[in-house]
N, C-alpha and C positions, 0 to 999 in steps of 0.2 A: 101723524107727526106729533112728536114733543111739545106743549104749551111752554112758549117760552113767557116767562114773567119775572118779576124786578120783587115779587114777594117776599122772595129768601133773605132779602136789605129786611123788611119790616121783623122778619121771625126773628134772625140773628139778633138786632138790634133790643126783642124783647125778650130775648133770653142774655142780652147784656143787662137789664136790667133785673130782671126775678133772679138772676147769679147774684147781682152788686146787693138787690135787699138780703137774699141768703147768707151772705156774708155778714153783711150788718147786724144780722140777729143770732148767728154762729160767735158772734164773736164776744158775748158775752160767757160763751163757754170755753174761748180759747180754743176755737175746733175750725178756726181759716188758714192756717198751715196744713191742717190735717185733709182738711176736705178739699182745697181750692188751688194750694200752692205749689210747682211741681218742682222736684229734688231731689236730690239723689240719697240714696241709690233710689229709683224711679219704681224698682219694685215693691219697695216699702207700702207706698200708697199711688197703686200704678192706675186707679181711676182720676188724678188729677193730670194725668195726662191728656185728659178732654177736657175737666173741667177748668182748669186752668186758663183752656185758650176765649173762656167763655167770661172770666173772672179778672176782675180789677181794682187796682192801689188805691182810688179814690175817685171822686167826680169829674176831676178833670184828666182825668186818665182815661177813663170811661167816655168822654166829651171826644175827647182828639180820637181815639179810636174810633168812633162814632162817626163824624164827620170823616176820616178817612176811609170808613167802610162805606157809605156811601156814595163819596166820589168816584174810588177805583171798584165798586163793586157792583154797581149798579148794572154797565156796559155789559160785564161778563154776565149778571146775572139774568139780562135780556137776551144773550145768544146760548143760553143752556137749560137745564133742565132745573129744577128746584133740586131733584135728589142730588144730581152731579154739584150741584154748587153748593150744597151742605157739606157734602162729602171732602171736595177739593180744600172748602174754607178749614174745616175741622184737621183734616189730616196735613195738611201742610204746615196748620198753626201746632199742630201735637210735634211734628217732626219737626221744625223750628224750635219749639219749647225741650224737645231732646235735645239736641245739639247744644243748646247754650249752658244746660246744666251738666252735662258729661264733657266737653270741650273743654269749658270757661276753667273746669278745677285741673286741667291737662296742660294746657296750650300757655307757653309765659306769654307775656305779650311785648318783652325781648329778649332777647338772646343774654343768656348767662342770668334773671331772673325769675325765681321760682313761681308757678303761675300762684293766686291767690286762690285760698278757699273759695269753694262752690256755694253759691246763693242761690234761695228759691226764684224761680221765675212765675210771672202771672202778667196775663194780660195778651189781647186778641194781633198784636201789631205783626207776629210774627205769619197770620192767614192774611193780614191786608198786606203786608208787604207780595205776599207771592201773588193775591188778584191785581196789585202793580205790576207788578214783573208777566202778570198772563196778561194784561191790556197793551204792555209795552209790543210782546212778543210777538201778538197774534192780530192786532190791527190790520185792516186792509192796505195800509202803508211797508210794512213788515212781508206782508204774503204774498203781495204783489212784487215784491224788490226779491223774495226769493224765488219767485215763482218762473226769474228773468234770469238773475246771475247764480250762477250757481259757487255755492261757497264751499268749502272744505268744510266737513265735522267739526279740524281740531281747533278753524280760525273762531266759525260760532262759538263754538266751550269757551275759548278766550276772551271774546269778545264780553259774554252775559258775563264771565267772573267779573272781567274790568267795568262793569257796566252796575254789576252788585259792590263792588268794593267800592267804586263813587259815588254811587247813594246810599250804602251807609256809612260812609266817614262822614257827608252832606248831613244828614240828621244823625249824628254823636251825640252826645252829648251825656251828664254825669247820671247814673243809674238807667243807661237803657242798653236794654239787652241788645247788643251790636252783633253776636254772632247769631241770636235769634232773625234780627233782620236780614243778615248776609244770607240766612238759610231758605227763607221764606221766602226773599225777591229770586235765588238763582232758581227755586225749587219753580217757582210762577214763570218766568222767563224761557227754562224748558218746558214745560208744559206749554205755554202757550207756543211757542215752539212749533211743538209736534200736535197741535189744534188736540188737545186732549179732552177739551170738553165740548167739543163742535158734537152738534146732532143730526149734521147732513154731511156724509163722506164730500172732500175737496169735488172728485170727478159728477158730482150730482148738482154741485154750485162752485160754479168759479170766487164767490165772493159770501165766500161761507166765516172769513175773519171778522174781526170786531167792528164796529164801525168808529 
């Protein structure tokens, strides 16, 4: 059976850090857009599609992401695996950090005006927002409520949009990537969902969700 541990919090966490000092000494060359920052077109410098979800604006950016990866990440990373939870965190925050820079320069944000220029994105919030949305989904509270009533597909979908779109208009605010969040919590919320990172099939344990 899978060792489950809380390590993947400690590694993430110092590779937020050796990213934040890499930046600080890149930047004397003017090479943290180039190496860290992700932007369209995405294939220009399509390795900052990782590194970016690794990399951050400043100390207290790095702080709050920090203490948020912690919080919501911890949970999950005691019921998974270390690889699955590198994986999950990395690729949800990469596909977070896609959406907000191909969207944000598409999408107006009302009807009849033109959306604004596309800005680089950086910064981890888009893989914590989705281990929120996998704690929300997959708790023994959640598993158990569907495990009784049984829902519709299309009321779930509905339900997690409305559920993404009120935490992130909840934490708006001015220079934060809002579609990077919307992407990251509904991406977490199906996932946990469908127990995507559980390591014991449902029929092996009735209480295989989070705790």
């Amino acid at each position: 059976m899978p060792t489950r541990s809380g390590s993947p919090i400690l590694e993430i966490l110092l590779a937020f850090v050796v990213v934040y000092l890499l930046q600080v000494l890149t930047a004397f060359a003017d090479l943290v857009s180039t190496l860290f920052v992700l932007s369209v077109p995405v294939t220009e410098n399509p390795w900052t599609v990782v590194t970016s979800v690794y990399a951050h604006a400043g100390i207290q950016h790095l702080l709050s992401n920090a203490v948020a990866l912690v919080v919501f990440g911890w949970p999950v990373a005691r019921a998974t695996t270390r690889t699955r939870f590198h994986l999950f965190f990395v690729g949800a925050g990469a596909l977070a950090g896609v959406a907000q820079v191909t969207l944000s320069s598409s999408l107006p944000l009302f009807p009849g005006i033109e959306a604004a220029p596309a800005v680089g994105v950086i910064g981890a919030s888009g893989g914590v927002f989705a281990l929120l949305g996998y704690l929300l989904a997959s708790n023994r509270l959640s598993s158990g409520l569907s495990a009784v009533v049984s829902v519709p597909t299309w009321v779930t979908a509905a339900v997690f949009v409305t559920l993404a779109v009120g935490i992130t208009v909840a934490t708006a605010s001015p220079g934060v990537a809002l579609i990077a969040h919307f992407t990251g919590l509904l991406v977490g919320l199906a996932a946990g969902r469908l127990n995507l990172l559980a390591t014991r099939r449902r029929n092996q344990s009735p209480q295989s969700g989070l705790a």
